[in-house]
C-alpha positions as CSV (number, residue, x, y, z in Angstrom):
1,X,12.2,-56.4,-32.5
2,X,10.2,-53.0,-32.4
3,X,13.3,-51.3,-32.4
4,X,14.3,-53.1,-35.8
5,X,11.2,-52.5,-37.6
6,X,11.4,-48.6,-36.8
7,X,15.0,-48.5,-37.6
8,X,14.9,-49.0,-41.8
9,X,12.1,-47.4,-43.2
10,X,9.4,-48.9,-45.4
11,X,9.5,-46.1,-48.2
12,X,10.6,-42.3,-48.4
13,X,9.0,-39.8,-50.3
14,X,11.0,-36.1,-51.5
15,X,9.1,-33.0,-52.1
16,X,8.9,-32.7,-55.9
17,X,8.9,-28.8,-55.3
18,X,12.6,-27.8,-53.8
19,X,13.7,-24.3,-53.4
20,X,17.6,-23.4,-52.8
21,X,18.1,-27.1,-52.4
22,X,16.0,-27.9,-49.3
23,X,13.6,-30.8,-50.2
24,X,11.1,-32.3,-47.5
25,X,11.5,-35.8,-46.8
26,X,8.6,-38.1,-45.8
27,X,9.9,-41.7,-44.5
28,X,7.1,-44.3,-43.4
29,X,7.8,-46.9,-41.0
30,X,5.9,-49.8,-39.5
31,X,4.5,-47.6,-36.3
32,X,5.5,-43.5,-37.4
33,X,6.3,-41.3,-40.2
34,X,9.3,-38.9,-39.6
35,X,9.5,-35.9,-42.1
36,X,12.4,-33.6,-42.2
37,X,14.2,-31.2,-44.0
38,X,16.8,-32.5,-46.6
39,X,19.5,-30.0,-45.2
40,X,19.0,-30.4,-41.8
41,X,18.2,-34.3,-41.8
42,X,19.0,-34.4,-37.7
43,X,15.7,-31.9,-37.3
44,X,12.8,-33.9,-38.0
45,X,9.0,-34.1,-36.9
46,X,7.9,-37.7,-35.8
47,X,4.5,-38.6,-35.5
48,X,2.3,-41.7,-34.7
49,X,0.6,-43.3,-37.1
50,X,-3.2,-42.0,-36.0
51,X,-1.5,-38.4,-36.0
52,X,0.2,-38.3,-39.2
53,X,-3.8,-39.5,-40.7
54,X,-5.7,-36.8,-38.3
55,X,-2.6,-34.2,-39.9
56,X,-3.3,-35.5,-43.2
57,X,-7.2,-35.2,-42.6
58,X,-6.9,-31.6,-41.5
59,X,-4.6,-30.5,-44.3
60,X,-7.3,-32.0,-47.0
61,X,-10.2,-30.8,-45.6
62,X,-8.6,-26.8,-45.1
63,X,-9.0,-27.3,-40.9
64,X,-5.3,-27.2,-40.0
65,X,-4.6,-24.2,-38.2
66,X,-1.4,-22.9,-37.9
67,X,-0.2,-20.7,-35.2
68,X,0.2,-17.1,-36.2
69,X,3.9,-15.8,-36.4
């Protein structure tokens, strides 16, 4: 039943700033949030509920840190 709920998801959300035709893609669903790249829709970052709103935090409130590359 989990397995189903996970499967569709409840909305998706494009980037309304693309560059070269590569869009990020936010879906919700009942217990993550997957993002991914529009051009590479097989990559994607999935995160737990609690750690897409602690992501979400940081990014608001200028804490995220980012590794230097």
């Amino acid at each position: 039943m989990e397995e189903d709920r996970n499967s569709h998801p409840i909305w998706t959300r494009r980037s309304s700033k693309c560059q070269n035709d590569h869009c990020v893609d936010v879906s919700r669903y009942s217990t993550t949030v997957e993002v991914c790249n529009s051009a590479a829709a097989h990559t994607l970052l999935s995160f737990s509920n609690d750690a897409w709103r602690k992501f979400l935090h940081a990014l608001g409130s200028n804490t995220l840190q980012l590794p230097n590359t």
